[in-house]
N, C-alpha and C positions, 0 to 999 in steps of 0.2 A: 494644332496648326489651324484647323478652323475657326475656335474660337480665336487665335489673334489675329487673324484675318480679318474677323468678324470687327475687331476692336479697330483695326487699322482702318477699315472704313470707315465706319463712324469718325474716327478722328476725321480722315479725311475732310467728310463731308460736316463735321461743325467747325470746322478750319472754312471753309470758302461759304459765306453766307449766303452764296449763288450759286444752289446745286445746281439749278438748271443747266448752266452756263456748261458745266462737266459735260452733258449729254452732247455738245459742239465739235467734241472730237472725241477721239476714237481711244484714248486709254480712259477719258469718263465714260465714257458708255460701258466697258468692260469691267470698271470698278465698281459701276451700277449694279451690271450684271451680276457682281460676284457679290457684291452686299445685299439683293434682292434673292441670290436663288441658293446661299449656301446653306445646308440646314442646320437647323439649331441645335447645338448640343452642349450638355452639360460637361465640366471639364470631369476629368475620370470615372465619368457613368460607366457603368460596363453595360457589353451591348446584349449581354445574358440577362440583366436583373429582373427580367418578367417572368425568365423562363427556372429563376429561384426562387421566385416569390411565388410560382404556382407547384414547384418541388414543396415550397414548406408546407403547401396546403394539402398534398396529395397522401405525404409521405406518412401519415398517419389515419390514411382511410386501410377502414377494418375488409370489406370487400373486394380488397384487389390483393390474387392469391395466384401469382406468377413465378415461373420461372425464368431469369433473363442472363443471356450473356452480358456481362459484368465487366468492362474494361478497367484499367489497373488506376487509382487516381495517380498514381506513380510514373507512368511511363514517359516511355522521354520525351523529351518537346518537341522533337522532330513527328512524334507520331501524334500530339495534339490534336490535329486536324479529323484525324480518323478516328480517333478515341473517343472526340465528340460527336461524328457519324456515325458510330455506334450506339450511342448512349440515344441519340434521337429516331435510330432505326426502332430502338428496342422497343423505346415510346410509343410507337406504332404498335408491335405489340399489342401492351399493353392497353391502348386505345380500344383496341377491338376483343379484346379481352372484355372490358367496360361495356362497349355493347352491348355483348351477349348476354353479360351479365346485368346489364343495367344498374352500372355502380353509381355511384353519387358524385364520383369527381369527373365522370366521363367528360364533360367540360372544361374543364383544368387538364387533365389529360390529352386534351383534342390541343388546347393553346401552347402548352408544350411543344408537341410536333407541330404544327405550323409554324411557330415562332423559329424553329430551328430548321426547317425545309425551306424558311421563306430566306434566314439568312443564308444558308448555302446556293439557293436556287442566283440568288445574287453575286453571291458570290463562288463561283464553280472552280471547284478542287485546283486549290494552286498549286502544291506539295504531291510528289510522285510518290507513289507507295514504297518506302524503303526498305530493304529486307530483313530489317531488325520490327519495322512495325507489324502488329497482325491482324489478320483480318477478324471482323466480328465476333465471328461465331468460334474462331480457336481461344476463344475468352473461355474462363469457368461459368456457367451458370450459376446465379445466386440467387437466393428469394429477393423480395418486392422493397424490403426495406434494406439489404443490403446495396443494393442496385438506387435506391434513391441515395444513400450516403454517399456510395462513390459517386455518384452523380455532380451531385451538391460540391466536392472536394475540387473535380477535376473544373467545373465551372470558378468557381473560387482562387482555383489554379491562374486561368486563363485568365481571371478580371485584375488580375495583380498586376 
């Protein structure tokens, strides 16, 4: 939607060879507005692909020797939302894990959780906990590399 937004103004504006002229009333001003402050996006980016690309990198450090509750990549899409607050709780975790241990991806790990606290922090729990979904921790714990697979799946899930 934004990106044809994006296109309609432009049309717009190389349609009238006097943008100025727009800015005189009040639906160019607003067209202004919206062709000046919409942000740029790629059409079917996923809004996950940094926080995959820093999984690919992690998911093969020898140092990080965790146990983590393991959400299902399976679960139904009503519970989505919390499957992925899990997976990015967990990441925390693991972060501080990295600390102590002074791992090598501790950095990749940090961007992870950030990436994923900054988009929830923006976007605050829309979906009411349903009684079929469960909480974190009644997840099975899994080692390090099982916990990045499902990871990987259920973002995979989501970008589709």
């Amino acid at each position: 939607q934004k990106t044809q937004l994006k296109s309609i103004c432009l049309q717009h504006l190389l349609l009238n060879s006097h943008c100025f002229c727009l800015l005189k009333n009040g639906m160019g001003l607003i067209i202004f507005f919206l062709c000046a402050y919409v942000p740029k996006t790629e059409a079917g980016r996923c809004k996950w692909e940094e926080v995959l690309q820093d999984l690919q990198t992690i998911k093969t450090s020898k140092d990080i020797d965790v146990s983590l509750y393991t959400a299902d990549a399976d679960e139904d899409e009503e519970c989505q939302e919390l499957v992925m607050r899990c997976f990015f709780l967990e990441t925390e975790v693991i972060f501080q894990e990295c600390r102590i241990k002074n791992c090598s991806k501790t950095q990749d790990v940090w961007n992870i959780w950030k990436n994923g606290n900054d988009s929830f922090e923006k976007n605050k729990l829309a979906s009411t906990k349903s009684g079929k979904c469960k909480e974190c921790e009644e997840y099975e714990e899994k080692n390090f590399t099982e916990f990045v697979q499902n990871f990987e799946k259920v973002i995979q899930r989501d970008c589709k």
